[in-house]
C-alpha positions in Angstrom: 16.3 27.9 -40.2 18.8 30.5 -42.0 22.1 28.8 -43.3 24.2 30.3 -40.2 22.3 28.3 -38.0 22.3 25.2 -40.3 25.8 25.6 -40.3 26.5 26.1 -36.5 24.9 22.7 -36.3 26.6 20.9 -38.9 29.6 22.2 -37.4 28.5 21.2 -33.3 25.6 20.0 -33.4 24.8 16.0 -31.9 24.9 13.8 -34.8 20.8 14.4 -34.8 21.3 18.0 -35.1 24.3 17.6 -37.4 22.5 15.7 -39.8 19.5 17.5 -39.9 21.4 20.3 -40.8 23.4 18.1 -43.6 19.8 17.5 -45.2 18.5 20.9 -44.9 21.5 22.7 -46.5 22.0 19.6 -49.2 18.3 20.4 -50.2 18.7 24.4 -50.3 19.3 25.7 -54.5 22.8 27.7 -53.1 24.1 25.5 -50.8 27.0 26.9 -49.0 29.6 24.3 -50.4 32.9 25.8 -49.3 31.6 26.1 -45.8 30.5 22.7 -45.6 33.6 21.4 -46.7 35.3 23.4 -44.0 33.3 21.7 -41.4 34.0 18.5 -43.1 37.7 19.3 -42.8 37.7 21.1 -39.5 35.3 19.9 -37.1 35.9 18.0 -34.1 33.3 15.2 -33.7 33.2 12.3 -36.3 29.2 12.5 -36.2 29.6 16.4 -37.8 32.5 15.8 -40.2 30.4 12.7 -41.4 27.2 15.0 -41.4 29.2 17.3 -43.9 30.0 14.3 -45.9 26.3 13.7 -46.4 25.6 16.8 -47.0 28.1 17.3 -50.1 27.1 13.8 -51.0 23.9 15.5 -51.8 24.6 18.6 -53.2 23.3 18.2 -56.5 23.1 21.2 -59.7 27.1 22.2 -59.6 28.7 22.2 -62.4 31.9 22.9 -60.5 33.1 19.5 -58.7 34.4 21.0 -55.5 31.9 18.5 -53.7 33.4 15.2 -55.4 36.8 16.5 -55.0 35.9 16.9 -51.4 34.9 14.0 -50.8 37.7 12.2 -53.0 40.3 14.3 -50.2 38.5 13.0 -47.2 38.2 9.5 -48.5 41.8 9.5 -49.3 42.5 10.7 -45.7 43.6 7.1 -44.0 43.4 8.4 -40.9 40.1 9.7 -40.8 37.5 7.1 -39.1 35.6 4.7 -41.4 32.3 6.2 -41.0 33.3 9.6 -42.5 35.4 7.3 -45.4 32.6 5.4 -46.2 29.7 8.2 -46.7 32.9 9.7 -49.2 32.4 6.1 -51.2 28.2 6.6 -50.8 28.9 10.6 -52.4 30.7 9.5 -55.1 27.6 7.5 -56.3 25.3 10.2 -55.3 27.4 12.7 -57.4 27.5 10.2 -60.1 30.4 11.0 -61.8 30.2 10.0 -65.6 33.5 8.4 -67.0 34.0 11.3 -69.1 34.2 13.4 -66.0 38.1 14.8 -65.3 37.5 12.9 -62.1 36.4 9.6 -62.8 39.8 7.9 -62.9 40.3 9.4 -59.0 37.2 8.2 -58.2 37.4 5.1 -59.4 40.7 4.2 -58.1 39.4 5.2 -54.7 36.8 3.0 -54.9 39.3 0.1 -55.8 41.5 0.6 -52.6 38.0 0.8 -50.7 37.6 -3.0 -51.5 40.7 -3.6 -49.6 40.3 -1.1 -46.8 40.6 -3.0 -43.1 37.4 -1.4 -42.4 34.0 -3.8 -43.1 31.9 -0.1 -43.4 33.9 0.9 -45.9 34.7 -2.1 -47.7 30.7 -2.3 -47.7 30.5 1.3 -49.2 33.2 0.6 -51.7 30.9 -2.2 -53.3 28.0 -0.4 -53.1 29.6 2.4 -55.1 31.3 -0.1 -57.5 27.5 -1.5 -58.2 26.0 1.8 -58.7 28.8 3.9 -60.7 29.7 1.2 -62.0 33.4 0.4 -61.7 34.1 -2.5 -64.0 37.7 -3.0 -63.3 36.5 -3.9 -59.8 34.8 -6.9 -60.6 37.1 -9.5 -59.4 37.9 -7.8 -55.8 34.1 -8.1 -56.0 33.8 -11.5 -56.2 36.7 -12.2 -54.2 34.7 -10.4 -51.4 31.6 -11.9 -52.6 33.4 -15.5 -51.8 35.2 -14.4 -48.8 34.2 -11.5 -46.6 31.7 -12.7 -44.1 32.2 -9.1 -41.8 28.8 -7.3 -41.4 28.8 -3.6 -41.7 26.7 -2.6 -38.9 23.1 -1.9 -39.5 23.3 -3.0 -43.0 24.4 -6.7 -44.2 27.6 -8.6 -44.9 30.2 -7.2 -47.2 29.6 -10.5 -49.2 26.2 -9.9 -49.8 26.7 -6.2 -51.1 29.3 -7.5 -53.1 27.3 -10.0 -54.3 24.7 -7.6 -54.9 27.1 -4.9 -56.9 28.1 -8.1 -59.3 24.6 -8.6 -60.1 23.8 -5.1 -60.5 26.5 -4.3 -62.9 25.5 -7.4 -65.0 21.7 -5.5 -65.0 20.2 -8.7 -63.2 18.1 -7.7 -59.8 19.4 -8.3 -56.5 16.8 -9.7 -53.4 15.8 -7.4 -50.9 18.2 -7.6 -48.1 16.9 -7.2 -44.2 19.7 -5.5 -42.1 21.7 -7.5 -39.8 20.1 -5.8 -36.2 16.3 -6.6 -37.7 17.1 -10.3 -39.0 18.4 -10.9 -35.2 15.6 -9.1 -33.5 13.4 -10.8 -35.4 15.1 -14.3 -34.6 15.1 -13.9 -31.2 11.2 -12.6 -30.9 
């Protein structure tokens, strides 16, 4: 599929289509970057503008940072819906800023008020990406959370387990394998 068609769906597609596209044009060697930021800035549905997220999550290869600092923008848009805010926090692990990067101090303050979003997804993603990057200086909101925050992000597991787990991680120990919280109660009821 050519990228104006890729695009048309990332901009209107259902959230299948959408994120189809998102992987398609992520995976191409000249993604069209400014255009998928323009559909993560303009586009009606949540499903695309989340799709775009992905997508620039994904973009690897630049040496420019328009993607990061794309994603940075949207995450720091508090009126944009969680979903779209947290796949901003799952980019900024995927674009794996290092701390010499002229971003990293953005990014990692982001992820800091992530930890105290209202929102379990992106409370979730914010200790996901403090595991991965890692952000050190957001240890204790981690184990604050770790202690506390019994709210499940759908289709994944508690914020206190993923905190738990971004702890561990930065300390280099391995974390269990966690079952989502929709297959631990299918399989509790079968």
């Amino acid at each position: 599929m050519n990228f104006k068609n890729l695009l048309a769906d990332l901009q209107n597609g259902n959230a299948a289509k959408a994120f189809e596209a998102a992987r398609a044009l992520s995976k191409r060697a000249r993604s069209p970057v400014k255009k998928v930021i323009a559909v993560l800035n303009e586009a009606e549905n949540i499903c695309n503008r989340e799709a775009a997220a992905h997508a620039l999550a994904w973009t690897f290869g630049r040496r420019n940072q328009e993607p990061l600092e794309a994603l940075l923008a949207t995450f720091d848009k508090l009126e944009e819906s969680s979903a779209v805010r947290a796949q901003a926090l799952e980019g900024f692990n995927l674009q794996s800023p290092s701390k010499r990067n002229r971003l990293w101090s953005r990014v990692e303050a982001a992820v800091v008020r992530g930890l105290e979003d209202e929102s379990p997804e992106v409370r979730f993603w914010a200790c996901y990406a403090a595991g991965m990057l890692p952000v050190k200086v957001a240890l204790p909101k981690l184990c604050e959370l770790a202690q506390n925050d019994s709210a499940v992000c759908l289709g994944w597991w508690r914020v206190s387990e993923e905190a738990a787990d971004a702890i561990e991680g930065m300390h280099g120990r391995d974390t269990p394998p966690r079952v989502p919280m929709s297959r631990q109660i299918e399989t509790e009821s079968a």
